[in-house]
PAVOFI-922076 format. One record per residue (C-alpha): x negated, y negated, z negated; residue in one letter. Coordinates in steps of 0.02 Angstrom, whole numbers, padded with zeros to 5 digits, always signed. Layout:
// residues N
XYZa...
END
This chain:
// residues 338
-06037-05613-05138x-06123-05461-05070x-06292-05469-05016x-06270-05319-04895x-06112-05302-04791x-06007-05277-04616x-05898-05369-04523x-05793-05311-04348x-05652-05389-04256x-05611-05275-04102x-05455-05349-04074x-05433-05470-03915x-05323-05606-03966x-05229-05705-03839x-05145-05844-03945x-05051-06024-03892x-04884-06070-03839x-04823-05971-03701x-04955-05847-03722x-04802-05730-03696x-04819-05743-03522x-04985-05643-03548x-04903-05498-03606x-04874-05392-03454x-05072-05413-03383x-05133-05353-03582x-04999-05206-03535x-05080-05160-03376x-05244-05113-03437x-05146-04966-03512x-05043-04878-03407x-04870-04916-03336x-04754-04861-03471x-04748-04938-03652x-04628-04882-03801x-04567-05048-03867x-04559-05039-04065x-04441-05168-04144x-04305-05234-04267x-04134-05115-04304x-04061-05279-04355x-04116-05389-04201x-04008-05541-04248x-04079-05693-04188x-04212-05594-04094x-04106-05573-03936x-04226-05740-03856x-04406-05652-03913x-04344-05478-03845x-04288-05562-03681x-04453-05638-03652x-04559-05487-03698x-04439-05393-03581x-04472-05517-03434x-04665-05527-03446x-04687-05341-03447x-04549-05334-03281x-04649-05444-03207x-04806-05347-03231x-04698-05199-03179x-04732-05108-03344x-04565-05007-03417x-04499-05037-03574x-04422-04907-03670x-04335-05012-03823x-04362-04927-03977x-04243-05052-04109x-04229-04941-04246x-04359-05013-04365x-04301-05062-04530x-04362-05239-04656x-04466-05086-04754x-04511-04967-04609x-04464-04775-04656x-04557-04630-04600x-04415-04542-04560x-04383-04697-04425x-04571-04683-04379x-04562-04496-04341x-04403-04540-04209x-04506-04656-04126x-04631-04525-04109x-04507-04415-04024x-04450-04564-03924x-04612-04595-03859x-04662-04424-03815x-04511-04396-03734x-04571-04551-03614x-04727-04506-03596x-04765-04687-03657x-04937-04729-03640x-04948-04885-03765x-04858-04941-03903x-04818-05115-03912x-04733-05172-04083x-04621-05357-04079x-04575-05414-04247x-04643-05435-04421x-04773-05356-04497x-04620-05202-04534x-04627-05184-04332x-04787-05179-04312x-04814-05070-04434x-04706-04939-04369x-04788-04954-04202x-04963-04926-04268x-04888-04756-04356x-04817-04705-04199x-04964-04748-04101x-05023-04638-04194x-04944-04476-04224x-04890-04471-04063x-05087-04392-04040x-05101-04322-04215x-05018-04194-04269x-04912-04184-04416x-04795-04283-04506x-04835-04484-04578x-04848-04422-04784x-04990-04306-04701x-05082-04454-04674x-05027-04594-04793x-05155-04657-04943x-05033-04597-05057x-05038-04407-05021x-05179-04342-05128x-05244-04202-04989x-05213-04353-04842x-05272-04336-04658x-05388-04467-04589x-05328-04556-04429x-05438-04521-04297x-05358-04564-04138x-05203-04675-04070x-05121-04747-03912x-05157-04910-03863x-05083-05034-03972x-05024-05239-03921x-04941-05316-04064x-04827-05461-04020x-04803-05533-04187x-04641-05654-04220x-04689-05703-04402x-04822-05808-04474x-04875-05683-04643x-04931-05512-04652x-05093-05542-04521x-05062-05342-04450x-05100-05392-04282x-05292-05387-04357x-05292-05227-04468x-05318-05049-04466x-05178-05034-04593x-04993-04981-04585x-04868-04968-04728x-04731-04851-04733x-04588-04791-04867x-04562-04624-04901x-04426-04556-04981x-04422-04385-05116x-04635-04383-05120x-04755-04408-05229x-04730-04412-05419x-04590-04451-05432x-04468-04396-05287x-04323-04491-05350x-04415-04667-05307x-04481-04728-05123x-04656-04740-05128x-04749-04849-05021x-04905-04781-04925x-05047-04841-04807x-05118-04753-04655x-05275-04812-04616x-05385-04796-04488x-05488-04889-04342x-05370-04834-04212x-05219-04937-04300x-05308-05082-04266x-05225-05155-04131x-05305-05165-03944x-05218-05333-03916x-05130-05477-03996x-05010-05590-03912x-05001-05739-04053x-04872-05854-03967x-04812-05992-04105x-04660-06000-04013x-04606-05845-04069x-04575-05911-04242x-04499-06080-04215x-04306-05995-04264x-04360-05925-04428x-04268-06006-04565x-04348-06090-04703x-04342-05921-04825x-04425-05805-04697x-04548-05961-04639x-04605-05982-04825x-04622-05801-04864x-04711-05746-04729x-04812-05914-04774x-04827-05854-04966x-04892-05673-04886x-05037-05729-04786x-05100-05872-04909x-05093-05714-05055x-05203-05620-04935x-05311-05751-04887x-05355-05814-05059x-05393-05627-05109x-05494-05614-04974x-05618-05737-05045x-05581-05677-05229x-05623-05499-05193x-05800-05407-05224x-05807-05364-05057x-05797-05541-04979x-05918-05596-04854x-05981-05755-04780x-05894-05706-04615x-05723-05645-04722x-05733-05796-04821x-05754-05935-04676x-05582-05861-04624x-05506-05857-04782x-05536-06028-04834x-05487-06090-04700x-05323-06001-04665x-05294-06055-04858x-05315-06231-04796x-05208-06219-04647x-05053-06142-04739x-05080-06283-04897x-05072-06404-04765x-04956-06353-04611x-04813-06269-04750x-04723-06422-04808x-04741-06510-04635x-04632-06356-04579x-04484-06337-04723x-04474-06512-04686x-04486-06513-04491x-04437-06320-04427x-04473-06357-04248x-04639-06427-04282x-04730-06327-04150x-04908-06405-04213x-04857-06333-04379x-04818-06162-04334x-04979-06131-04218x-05068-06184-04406x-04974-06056-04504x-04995-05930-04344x-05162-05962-04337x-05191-05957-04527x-05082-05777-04537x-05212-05693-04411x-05351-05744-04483x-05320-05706-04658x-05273-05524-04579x-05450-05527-04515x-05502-05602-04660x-05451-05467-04806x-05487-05326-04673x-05650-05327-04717x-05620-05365-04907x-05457-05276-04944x-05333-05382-05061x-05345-05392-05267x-05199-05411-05403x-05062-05497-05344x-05042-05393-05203x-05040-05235-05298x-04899-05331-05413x-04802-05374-05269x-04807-05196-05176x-04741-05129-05336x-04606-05252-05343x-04557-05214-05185x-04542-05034-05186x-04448-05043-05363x-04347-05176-05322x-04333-05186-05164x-04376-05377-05133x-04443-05428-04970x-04616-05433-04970x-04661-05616-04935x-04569-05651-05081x-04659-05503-05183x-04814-05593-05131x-04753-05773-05172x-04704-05734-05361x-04863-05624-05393x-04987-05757-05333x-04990-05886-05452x-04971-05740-05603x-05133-05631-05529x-05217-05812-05510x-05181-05874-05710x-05252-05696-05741x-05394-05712-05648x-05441-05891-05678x-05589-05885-05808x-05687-05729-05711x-05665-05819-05532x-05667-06002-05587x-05814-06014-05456x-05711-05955-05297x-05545-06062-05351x-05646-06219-05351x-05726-06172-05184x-05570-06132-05116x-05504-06320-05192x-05636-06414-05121x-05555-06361-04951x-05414-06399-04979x-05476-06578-05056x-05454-06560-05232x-05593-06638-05312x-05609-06633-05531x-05763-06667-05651x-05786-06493-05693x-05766-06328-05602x-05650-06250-05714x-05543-06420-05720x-05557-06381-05514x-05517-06192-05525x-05353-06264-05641x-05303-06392-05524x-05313-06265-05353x-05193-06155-05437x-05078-06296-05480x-05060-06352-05293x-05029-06155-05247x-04880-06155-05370x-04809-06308-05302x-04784-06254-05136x
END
């Protein structure tokens, strides 16, 4: 672990059941009108739209619906909702979905004060922009996984750039001002997820939390949230394939996604998320489940050089063996069997 490092959380998380409610006050420190970034395929999202539409009526905030976002955000899409939110004069961006939505709501944030085009700024683009500015951004997450709602990141597909034109690419903008102002983390929100989504988004955040504690540039503060979003998910999973509507459950696994976004923040991720962004820009798998089949490979990889963090990690999640490599062995058996 480093001996010299930094640590920030600026984002003011409001999380519980019905924290919903507390959406339109978070608005109102912003202005009056927000561009509302969210799913193109809204199926079964009709209820969580509703109630983000009602708390930010009640607050008398307007909501210009922006559903266009797709399960791998474009830039083309991101660069409409620029345009949308221009054409509003929006004053904050609030994204309601996934860690897709969100995303695309950090991007629009923004370029809607930069400008240029997303590849200008994306991690991918060899001569790449830095982000130096956004609108106010309140992510309203309705997944338990990708922990956006904590980080200064946002992934985007681009099509005919790069290397090799002919493939999407996936790149990161990254910046401070994508980190989002606010985060509404109601568990509610993800009690109709079917088992699939509920267990990728699951696979996503436990990835990213045991990298957090695996990579170089873990810290004590990084780690004390990694471990312990590792043992929440371990835990609270099963209880919820078994038992969807297991509201204790889902706060764990809501609880456990945020801080294992807050967690590899500060650390960045290792292996098995580079494996699984590759699988999903080749093959175009969701990313959960990207996550959930590179975990346990990077892991087997990794097991002889971080024997020492897999055994700390089992001991919290009360696996106890003679030796710490017998430990290290027996951690990464339990993550496969989920």
């Amino acid at each position: 672990m480093l001996k010299q490092w930094s640590f920030q959380v600026t984002t003011q998380v409001h999380f519980g059941p019905k924290v919903i409610r507390k959406l339109g006050d978070a608005a109102q420190e912003f202005g009056w009108n927000a561009l509302l970034v969210g799913y193109k395929d809204s199926e079964g999202m009709e209820e969580v739209y509703d109630a983000v539409q009602k708390a930010l009526r009640k607050a008398r905030v307007k909501a210009i619906p922006f559903f266009e976002v797709e399960s791998e955000p474009a830039a083309e899409t991101v660069e409409r909702g620029v345009a949308m939110a221009k054409e509003n004069h929006a004053e904050m961006i609030i994204g309601v979905g996934g860690g897709s939505a969100i995303d695309a709501a950090k991007a629009i944030a923004a370029l809607v004060k930069l400008e240029g085009t997303p590849w200008d700024f994306a991690n991918a683009n060899d001569g790449h922009r830095h982000i130096t500015d956004a609108l106010p951004i309140i992510a309203v997450p309705t997944t338990a996984g990708t922990g956006t709602e904590m980080t200064s990141i946002a992934v985007l597909t681009f099509l005919g750039k790069g290397d090799y034109p002919d493939s999407p690419v996936k790149g990161a903008l990254v910046g401070a001002p994508l980190r989002p102002d606010v985060a509404v983390v109601d568990p509610t929100l993800t009690l109709g997820l079917s088992k699939e989504v509920t267990a990728g988004c699951a696979a996503d955040a436990l990835g990213q939390a045991i990298e957090s504690c695996l990579s170089r540039m873990a810290n004590p503060f990084s780690t004390v949230l990694g471990e312990r979003a590792v043992s929440l998910i371990i835990d609270a999973l099963p209880v919820v394939l078994r038992e969807p509507d297991n509201l204790d459950a889902r706060s764990d696994l809501a609880l456990a996604a945020t801080m294992s976004g807050a967690a590899f923040e500060a650390t960045g991720v290792t292996l098995a998320h580079a494996l699984a962004q590759s699988l999903g820009a080749l093959l175009h798998i969701p990313h959960g489940l990207a996550v959930g089949i590179a975990t346990p490979l990077g892991l087997r990889k990794l097991q002889d050089v971080c024997s020492e963090q897999l055994a700390y990690l089992g001991r919290h999640c009360h696996i106890m063996r003679d030796t710490q490599e017998s430990q290290a062995a027996a951690f990464i058996e339990r993550i496969e069997s989920l």
